[in-house]
Backbone bond lengths (Angstrom), bond angles and torsions (degrees), N, CA, C in turn:
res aa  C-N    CA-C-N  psi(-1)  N-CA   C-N-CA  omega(-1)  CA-C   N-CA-C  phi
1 X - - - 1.469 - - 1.527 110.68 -
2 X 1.308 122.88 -39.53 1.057 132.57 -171.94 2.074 115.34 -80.11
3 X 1.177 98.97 -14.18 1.486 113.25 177.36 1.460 79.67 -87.17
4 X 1.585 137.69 -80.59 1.277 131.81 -158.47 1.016 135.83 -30.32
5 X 1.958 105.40 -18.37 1.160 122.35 -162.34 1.463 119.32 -116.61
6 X 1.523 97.54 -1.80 1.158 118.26 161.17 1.829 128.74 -78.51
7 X 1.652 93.70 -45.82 1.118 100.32 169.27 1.426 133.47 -52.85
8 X 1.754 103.14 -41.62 1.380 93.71 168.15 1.094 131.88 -88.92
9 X 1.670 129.56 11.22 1.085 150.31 162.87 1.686 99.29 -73.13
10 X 1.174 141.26 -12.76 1.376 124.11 -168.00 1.550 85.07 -131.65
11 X 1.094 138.27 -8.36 1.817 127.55 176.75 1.481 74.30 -80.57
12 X 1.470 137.55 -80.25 1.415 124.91 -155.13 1.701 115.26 -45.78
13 X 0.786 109.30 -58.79 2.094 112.51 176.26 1.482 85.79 -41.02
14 X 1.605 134.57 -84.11 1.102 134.84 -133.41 1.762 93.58 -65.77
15 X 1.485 120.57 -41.82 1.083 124.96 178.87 2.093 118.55 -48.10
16 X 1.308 95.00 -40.32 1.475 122.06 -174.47 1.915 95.38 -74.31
17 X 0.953 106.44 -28.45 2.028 87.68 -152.66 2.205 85.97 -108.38
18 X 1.505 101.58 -13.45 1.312 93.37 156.01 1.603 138.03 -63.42
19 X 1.502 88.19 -49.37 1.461 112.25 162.59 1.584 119.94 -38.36
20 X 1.149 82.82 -63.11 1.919 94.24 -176.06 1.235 107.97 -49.72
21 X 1.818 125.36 -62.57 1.367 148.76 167.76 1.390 111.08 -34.54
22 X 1.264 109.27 -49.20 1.786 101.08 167.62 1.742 108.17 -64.25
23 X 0.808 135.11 -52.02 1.577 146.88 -156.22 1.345 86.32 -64.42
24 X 1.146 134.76 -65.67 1.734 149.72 -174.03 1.821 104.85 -38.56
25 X 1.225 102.36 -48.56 1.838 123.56 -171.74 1.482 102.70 -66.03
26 X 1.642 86.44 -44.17 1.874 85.34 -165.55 2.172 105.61 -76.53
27 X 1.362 95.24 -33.01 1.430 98.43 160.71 1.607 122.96 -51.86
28 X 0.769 108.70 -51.98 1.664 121.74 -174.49 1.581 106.58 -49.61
29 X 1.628 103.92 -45.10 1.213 114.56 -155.01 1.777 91.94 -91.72
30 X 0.599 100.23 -26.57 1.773 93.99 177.84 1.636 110.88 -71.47
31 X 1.315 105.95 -31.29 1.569 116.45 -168.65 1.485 109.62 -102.31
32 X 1.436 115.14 5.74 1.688 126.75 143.36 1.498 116.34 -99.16
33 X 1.278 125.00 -22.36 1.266 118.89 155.22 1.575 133.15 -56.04
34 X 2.044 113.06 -15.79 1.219 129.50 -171.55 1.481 93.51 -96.22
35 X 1.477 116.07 -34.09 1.470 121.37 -157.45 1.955 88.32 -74.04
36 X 0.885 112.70 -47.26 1.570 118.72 -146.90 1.484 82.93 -85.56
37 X 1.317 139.32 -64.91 1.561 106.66 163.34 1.214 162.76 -80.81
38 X 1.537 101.41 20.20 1.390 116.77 145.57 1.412 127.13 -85.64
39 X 1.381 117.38 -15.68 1.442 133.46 169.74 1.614 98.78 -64.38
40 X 1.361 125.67 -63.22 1.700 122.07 179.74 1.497 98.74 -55.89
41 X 1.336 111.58 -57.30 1.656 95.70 -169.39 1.613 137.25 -51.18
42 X 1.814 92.88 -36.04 1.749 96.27 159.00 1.400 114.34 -85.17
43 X 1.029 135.60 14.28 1.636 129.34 170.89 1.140 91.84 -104.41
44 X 1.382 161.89 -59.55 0.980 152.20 -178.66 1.782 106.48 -44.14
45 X 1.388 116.84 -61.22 1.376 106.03 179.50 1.447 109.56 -49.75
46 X 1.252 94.40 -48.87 1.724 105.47 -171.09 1.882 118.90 -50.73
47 X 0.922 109.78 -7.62 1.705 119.52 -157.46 1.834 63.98 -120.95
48 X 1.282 137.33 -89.56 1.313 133.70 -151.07 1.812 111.74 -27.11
49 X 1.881 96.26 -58.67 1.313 110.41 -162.72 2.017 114.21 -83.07
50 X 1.338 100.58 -15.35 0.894 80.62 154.55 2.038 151.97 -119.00
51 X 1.192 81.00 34.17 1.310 115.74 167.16 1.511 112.59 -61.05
52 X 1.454 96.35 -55.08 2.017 116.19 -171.33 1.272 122.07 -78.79
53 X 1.485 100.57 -2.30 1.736 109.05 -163.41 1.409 105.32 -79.61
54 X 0.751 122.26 -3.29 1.762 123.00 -168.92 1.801 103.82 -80.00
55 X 1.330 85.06 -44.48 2.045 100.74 -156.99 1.679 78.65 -68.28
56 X 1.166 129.44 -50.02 0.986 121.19 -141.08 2.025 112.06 -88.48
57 X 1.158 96.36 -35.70 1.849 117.64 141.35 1.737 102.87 -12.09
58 X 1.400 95.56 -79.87 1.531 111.99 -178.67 1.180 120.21 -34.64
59 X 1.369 125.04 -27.44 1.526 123.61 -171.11 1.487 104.73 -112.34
60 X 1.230 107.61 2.15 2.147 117.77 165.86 1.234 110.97 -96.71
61 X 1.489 125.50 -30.49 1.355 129.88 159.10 1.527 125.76 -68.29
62 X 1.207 123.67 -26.82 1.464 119.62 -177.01 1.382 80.04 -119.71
63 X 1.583 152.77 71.48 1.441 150.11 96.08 1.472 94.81 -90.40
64 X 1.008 123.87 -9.09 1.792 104.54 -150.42 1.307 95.79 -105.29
65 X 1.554 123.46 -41.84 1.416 121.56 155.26 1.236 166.39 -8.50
66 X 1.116 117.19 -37.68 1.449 152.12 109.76 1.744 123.35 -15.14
67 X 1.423 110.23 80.62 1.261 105.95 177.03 2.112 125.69 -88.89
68 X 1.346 101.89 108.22 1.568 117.56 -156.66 1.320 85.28 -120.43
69 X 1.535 133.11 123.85 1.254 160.47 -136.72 1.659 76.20 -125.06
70 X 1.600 105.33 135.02 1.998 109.91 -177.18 1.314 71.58 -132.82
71 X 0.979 153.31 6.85 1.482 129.18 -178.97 1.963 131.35 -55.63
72 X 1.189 101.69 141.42 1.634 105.48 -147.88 1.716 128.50 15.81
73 X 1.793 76.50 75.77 1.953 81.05 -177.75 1.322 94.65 -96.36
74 X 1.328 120.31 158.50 1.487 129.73 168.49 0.908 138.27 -95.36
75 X 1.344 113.60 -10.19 1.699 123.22 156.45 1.168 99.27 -123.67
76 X 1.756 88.16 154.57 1.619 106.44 -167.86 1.808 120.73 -150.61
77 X 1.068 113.61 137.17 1.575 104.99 -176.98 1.098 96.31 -118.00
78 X 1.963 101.45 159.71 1.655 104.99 -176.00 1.751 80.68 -147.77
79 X 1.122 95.72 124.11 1.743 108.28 179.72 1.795 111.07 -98.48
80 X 1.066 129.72 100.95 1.517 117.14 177.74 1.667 117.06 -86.10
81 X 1.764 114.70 125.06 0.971 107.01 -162.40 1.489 99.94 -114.18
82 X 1.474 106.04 110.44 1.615 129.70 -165.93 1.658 106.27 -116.51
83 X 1.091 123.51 -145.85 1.745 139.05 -146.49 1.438 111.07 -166.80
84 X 1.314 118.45 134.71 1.662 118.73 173.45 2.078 104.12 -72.20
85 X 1.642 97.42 -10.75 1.544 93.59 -173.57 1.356 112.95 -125.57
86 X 1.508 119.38 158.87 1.194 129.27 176.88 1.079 123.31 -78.24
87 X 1.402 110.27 -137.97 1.967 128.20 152.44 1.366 103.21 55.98
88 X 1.806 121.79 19.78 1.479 122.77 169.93 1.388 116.44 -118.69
89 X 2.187 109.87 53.28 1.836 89.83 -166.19 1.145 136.49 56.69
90 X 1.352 116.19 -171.32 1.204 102.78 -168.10 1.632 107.20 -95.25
91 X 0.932 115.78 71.45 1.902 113.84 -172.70 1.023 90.58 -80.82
92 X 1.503 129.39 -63.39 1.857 116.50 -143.16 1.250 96.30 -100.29
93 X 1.654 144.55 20.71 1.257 127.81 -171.35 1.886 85.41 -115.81
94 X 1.309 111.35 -32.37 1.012 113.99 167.67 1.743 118.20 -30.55
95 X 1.250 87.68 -79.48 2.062 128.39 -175.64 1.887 91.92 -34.90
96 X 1.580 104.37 -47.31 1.506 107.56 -158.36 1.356 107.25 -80.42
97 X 1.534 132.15 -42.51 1.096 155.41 151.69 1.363 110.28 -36.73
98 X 1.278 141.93 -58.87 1.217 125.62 158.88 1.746 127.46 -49.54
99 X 1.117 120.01 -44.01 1.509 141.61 -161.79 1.248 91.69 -90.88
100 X 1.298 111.89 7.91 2.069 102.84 -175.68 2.009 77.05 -122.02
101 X 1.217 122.64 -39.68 1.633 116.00 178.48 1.578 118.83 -50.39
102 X 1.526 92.31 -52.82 1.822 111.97 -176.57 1.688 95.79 -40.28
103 X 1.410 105.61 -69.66 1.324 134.96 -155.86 1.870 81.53 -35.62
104 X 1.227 92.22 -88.23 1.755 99.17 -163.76 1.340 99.59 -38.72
105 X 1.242 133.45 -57.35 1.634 113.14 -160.73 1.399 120.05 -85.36
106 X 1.308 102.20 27.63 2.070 114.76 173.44 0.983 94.27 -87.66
107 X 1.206 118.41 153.42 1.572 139.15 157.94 1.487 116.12 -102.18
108 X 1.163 134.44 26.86 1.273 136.78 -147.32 2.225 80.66 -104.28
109 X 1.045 94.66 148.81 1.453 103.16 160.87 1.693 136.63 -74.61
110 X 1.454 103.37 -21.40 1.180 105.50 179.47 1.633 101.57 -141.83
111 X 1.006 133.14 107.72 1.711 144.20 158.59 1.291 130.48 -79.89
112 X 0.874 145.11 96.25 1.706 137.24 154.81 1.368 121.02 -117.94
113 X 1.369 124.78 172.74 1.171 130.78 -117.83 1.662 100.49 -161.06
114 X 1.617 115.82 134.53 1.486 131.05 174.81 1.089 114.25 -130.41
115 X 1.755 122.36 116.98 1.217 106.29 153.34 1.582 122.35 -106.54
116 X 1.714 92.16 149.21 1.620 100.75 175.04 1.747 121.64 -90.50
117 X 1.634 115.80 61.83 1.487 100.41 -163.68 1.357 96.86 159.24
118 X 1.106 132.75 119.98 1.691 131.13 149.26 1.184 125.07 -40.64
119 X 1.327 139.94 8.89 1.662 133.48 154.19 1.119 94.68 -106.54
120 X 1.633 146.50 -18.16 1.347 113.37 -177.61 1.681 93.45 -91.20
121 X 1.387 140.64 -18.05 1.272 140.43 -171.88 1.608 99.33 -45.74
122 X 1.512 93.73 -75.99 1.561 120.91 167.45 1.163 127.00 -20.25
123 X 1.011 106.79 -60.11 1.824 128.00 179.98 1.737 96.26 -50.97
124 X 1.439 114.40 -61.68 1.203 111.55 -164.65 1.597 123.08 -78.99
125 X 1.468 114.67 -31.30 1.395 122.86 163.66 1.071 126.31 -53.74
126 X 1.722 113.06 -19.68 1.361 113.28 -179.63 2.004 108.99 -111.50
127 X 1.346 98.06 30.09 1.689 108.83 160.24 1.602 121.97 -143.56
128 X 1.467 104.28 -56.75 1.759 108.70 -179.50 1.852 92.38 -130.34
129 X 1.126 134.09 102.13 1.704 108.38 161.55 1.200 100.72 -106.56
130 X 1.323 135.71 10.68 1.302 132.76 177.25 2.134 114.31 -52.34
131 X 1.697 92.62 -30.16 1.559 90.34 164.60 1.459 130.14 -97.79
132 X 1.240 105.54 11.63 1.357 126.43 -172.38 1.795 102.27 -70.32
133 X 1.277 125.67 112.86 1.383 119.43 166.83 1.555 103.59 -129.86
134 X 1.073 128.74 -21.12 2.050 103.47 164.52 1.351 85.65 -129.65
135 X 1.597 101.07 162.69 1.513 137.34 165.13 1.228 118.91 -137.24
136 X 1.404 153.32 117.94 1.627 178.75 -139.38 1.847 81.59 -137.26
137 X 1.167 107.56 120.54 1.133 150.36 145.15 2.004 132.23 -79.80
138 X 1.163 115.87 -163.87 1.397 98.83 -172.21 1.387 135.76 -35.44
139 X 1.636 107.01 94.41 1.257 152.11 -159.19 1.174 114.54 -106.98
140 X 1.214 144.03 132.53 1.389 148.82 156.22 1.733 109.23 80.56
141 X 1.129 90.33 13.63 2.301 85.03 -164.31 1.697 85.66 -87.41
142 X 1.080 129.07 -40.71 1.376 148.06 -156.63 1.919 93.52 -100.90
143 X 1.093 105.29 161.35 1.492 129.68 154.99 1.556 122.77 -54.16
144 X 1.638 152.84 92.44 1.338 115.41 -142.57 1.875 94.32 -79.39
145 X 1.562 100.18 152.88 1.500 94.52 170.22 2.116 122.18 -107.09
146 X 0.492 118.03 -163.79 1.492 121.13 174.03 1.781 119.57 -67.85
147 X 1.789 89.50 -38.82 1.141 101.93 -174.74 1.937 103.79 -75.72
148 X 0.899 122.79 -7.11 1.509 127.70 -162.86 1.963 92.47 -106.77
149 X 0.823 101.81 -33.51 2.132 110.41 -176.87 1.671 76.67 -67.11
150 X 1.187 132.19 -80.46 1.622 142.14 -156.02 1.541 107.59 -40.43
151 X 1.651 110.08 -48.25 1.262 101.69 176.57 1.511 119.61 -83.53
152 X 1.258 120.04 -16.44 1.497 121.53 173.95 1.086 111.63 -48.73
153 X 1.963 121.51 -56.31 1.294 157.16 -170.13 1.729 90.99 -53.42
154 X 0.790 135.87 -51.40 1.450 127.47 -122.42 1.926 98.55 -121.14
155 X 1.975 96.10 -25.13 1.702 79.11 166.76 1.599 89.49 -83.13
156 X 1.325 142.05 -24.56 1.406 123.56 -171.27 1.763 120.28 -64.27
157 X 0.785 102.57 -18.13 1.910 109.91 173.95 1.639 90.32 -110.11
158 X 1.092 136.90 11.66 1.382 130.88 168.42 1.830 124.50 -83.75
159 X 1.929 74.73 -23.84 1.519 94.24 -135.13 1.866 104.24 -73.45
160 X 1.625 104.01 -14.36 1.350 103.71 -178.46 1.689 114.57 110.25
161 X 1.524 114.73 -0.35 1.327 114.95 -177.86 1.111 101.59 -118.61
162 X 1.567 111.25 136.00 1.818 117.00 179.43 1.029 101.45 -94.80
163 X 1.499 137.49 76.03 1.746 132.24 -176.39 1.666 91.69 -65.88
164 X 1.393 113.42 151.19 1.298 158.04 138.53 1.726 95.90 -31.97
165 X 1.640 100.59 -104.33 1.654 137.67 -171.72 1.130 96.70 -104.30
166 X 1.554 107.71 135.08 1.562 112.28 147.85 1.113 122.23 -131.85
167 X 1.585 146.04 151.58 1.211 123.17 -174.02 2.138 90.19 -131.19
168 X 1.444 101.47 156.84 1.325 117.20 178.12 1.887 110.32 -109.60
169 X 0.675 119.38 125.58 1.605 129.93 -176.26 1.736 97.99 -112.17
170 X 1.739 96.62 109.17 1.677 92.47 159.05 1.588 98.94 -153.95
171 X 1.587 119.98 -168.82 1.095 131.27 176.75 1.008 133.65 -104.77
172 X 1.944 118.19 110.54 1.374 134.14 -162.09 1.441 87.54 -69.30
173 X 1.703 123.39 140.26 1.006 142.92 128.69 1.517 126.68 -61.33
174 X 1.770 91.91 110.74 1.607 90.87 -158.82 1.837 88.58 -109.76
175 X 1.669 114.83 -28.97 1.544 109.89 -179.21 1.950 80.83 -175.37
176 X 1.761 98.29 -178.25 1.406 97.60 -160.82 1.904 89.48 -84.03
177 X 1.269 131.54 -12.95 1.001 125.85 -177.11 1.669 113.45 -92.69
178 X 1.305 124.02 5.18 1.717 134.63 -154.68 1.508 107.54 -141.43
179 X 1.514 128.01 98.23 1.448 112.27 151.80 0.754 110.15 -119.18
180 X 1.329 110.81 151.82 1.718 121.24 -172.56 1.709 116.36 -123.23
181 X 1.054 114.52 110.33 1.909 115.55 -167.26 1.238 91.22 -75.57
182 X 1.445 95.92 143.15 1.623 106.04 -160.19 1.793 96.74 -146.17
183 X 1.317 116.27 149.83 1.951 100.99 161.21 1.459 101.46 -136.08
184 X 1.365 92.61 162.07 1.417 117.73 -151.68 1.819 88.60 -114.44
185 X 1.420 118.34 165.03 1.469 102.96 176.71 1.888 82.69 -122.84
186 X 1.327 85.01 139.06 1.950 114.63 157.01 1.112 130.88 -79.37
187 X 1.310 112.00 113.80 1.532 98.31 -159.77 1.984 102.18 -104.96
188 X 1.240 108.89 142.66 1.551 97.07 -175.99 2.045 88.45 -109.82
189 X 1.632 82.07 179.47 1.347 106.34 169.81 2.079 125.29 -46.63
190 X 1.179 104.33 -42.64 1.714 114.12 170.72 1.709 97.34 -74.11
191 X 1.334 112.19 -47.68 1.561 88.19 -159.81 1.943 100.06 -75.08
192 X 1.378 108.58 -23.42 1.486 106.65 -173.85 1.687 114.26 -85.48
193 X 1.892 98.91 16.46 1.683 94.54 167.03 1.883 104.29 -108.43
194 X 1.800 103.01 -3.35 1.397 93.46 179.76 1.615 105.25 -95.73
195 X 0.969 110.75 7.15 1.440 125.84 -173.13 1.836 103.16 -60.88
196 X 1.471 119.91 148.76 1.320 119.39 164.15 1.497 111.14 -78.80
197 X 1.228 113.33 100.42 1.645 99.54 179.35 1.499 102.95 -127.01
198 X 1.244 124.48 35.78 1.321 128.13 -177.45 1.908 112.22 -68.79
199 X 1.238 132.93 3.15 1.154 154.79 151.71 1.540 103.73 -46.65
200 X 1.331 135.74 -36.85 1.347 147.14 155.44 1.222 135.20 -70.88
201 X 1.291 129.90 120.91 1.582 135.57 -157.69 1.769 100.12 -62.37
202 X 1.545 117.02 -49.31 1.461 101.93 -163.40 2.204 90.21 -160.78
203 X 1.539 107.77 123.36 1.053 95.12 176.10 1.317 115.91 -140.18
204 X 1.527 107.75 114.77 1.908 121.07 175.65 1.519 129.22 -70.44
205 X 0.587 133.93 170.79 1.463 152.47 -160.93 1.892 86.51 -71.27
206 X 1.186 102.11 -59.59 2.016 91.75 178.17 1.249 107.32 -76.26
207 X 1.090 150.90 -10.19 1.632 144.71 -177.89 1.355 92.54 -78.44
208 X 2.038 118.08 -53.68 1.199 107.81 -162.99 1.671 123.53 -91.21
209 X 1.395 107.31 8.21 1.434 139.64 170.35 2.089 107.05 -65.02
210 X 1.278 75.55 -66.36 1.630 86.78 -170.97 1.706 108.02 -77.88
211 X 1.052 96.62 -26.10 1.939 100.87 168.14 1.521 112.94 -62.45
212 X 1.073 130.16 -20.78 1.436 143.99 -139.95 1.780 91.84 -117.28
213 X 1.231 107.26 -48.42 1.743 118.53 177.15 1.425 104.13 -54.70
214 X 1.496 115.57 -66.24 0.926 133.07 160.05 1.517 134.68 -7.96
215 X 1.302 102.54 -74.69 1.492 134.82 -169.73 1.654 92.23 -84.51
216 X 1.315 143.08 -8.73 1.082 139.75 172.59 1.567 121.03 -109.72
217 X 1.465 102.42 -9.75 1.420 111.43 179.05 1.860 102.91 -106.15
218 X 1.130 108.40 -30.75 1.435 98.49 176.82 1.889 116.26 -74.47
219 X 1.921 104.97 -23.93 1.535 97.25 170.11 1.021 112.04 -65.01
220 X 1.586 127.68 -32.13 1.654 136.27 -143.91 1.806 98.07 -82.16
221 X 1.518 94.01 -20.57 1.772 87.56 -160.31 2.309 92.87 -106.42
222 X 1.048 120.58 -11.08 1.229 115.13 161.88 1.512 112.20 -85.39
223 X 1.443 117.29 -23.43 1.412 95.29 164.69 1.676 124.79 -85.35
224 X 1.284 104.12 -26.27 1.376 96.57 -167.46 1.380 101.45 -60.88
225 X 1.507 119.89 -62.13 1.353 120.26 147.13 1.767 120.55 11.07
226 X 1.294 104.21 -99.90 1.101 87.08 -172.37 2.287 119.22 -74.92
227 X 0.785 71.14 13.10 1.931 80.91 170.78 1.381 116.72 -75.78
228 X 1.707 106.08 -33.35 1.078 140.88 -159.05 1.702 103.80 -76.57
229 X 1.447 108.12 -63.58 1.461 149.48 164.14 1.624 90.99 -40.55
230 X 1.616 126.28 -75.20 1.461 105.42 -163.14 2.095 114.68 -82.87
231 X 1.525 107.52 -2.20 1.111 109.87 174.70 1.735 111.32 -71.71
232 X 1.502 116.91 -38.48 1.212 131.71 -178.98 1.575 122.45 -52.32
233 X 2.135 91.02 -55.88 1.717 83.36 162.78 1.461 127.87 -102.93
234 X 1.466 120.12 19.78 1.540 117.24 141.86 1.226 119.38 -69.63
235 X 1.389 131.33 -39.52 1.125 122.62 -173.63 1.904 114.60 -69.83
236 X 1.051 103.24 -26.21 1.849 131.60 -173.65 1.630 94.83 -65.13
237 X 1.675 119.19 -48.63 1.514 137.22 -165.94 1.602 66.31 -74.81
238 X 1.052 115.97 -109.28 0.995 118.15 -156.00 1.694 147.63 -33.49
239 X 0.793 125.08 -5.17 1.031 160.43 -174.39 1.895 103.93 -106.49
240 X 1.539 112.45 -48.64 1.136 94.64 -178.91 1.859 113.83 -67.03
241 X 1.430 102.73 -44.81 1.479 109.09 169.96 1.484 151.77 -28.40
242 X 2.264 84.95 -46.19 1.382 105.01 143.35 1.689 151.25 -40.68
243 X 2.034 74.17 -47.86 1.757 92.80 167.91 1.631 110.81 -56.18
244 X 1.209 104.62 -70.56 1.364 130.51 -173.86 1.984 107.60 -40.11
245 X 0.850 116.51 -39.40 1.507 125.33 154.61 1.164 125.52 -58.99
246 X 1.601 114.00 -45.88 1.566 115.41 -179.20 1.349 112.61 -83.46
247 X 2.227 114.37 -6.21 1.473 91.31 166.48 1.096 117.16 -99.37
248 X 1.500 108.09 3.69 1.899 99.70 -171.89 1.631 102.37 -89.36
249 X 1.579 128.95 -34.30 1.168 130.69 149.30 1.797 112.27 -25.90
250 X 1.408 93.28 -87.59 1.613 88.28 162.44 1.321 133.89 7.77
251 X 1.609 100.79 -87.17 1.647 117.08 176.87 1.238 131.67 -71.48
252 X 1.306 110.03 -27.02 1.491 137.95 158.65 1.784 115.72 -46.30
253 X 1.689 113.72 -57.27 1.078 136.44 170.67 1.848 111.42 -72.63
254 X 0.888 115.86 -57.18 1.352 118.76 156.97 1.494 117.85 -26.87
255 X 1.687 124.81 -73.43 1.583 111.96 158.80 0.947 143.59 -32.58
256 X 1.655 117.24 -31.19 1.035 128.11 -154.93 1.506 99.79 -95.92
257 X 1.583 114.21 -38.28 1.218 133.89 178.20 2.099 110.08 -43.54
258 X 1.597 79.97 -59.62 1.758 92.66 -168.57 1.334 95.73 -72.01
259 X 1.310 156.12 -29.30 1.432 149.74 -137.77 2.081 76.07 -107.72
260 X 1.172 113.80 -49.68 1.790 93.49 -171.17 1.140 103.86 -81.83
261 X 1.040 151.63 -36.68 1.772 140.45 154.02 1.557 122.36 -37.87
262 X 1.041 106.90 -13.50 1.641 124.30 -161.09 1.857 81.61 -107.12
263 X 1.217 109.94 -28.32 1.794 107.64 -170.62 1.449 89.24 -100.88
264 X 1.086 143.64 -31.57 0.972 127.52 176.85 1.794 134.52 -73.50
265 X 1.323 96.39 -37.44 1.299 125.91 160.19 1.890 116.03 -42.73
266 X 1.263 97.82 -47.08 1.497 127.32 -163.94 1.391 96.10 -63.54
267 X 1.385 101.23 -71.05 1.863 133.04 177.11 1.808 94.47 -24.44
268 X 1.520 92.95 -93.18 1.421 116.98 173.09 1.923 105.36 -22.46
269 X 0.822 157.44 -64.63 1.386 158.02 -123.92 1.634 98.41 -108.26
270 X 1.537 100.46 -33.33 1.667 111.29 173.57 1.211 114.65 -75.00
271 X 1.479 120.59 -32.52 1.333 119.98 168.52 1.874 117.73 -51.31
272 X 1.596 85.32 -55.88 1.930 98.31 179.84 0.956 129.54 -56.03
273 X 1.723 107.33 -25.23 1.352 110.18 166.95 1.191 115.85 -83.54
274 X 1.474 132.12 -60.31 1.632 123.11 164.46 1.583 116.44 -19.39
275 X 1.416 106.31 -79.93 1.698 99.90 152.68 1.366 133.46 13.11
276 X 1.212 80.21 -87.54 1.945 84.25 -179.72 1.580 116.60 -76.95
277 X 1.649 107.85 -19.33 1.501 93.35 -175.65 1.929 100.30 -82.28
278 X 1.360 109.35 -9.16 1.907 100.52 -178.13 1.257 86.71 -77.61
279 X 1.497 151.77 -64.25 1.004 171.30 -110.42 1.889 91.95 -87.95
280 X 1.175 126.40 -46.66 1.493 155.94 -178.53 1.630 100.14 -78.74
């Protein structure tokens, strides 16, 4: 009696941890169904955006051109150029993590700080935001356009700070498997009057005003650009990896599945037969 009562004490457990084990499988499998279409969805951007990156290259190279000496300026901006989204590694903790190093080892007297993206916002509110004075919000969900560099540009000379130097921190697209955090220098209005620009017949305070908008909106929109470009195929890497995890889980869980159903099955049939032979 006491064996009998064992047995069905271990069909129920085995019955119970099957249960669970299915529930686990069917999880898995739903959460490779998310992986595998977010993997098409950033390859698709990813094949789109980087098609465009070239033209747009062009307008990060002729801002950058311009050689404007920042040397011991005292105010300083550091713009971090991040993503409203994750699920791409460590890209933007990277970007923030550096631009939080710079920060401390400047000597500049006055520092503040932009982010382009809700993980670098984040990142920083939850250590120093005391230098935090703009934040750009829905970021990266979209394609960035020209018109989005213009408004970045324009609350930043809006914003009330006459930086010296500024530098931009984002991620060179080097291949879909390679980004490389890289900074770009910002050039403001003081450093773009010590600038050699004698290539120009005659230049005023509004020529070199609106040159300065300019020259800060065309870097803002080749980097986001390509930030954009290496967020797409990290997330694509990544994302495929995910998959690739959720099928070996999968199959892994799958064995394990049929081998305790197969024990359970077993259990069960031993009972029916005992059964009938007390029964006899």
């Amino acid at each position: 009696m006491q064996a009998g009562r064992q047995i069905v004490v271990q069909t129920r457990n085995s019955s119970g941890k099957l249960k669970e084990l299915g529930i686990r499988l069917k999880s898995i499998r739903n959460i490779e169904k998310i992986t595998k279409t977010m993997k098409m969805i950033s390859s698709a951007k990813f094949a789109k955006s980087s098609k465009k990156i070239g033209p747009a290259r062009a307008f990060g190279t002729g801002a950058q051109a311009i050689d404007a000496s920042t040397d011991g300026a005292q105010k300083e901006i550091y713009v971090a150029v991040t993503s409203d989204r994750g699920l791409c590694g460590a890209l933007h903790t990277t970007i923030c993590r550096e631009i939080k190093i710079d920060m401390e080892a400047s000597t500049a007297a006055e520092k503040k700080l932009v982010t382009i993206g809700d993980k670098g916002r984040a990142f920083f509110a939850g250590t120093d935001p005391s230098n935090l004075i703009l934040e750009f919000k829905e970021h990266g969900r979209n394609e960035p356009t020209f018109e989005d560099a213009s408004f970045i540009a324009q609350q930043i000379q809006a914003a009330g700070f006459d930086f010296e130097a500024g530098k931009i921190k984002f991620n060179h697209f080097a291949s879909a498997m390679k980004q490389v955090p890289t900074d770009a220098t910002l050039h403001s209005v003081n450093s773009l009057s010590n600038a050699d620009l004698s290539v120009f017949d005659s230049i005023d305070e509004a020529v070199l005003a609106d040159y300065a908008e300019f020259n800060m909106t065309a870097l803002i929109f080749a980097l986001i650009k390509e930030n954009y470009v290496a967020e797409q195929g990290a997330r694509m890497v990544s994302m495929d990896g995910a998959s690739k995890n959720a099928s070996d889980m999968i199959e892994k869980l799958n064995l394990s599945f049929n081998r305790m159903r197969q024990a359970v099955i077993t259990t069960e049939l031993s009972e029916i037969i005992s059964g009938m032979v007390a029964i006899e």
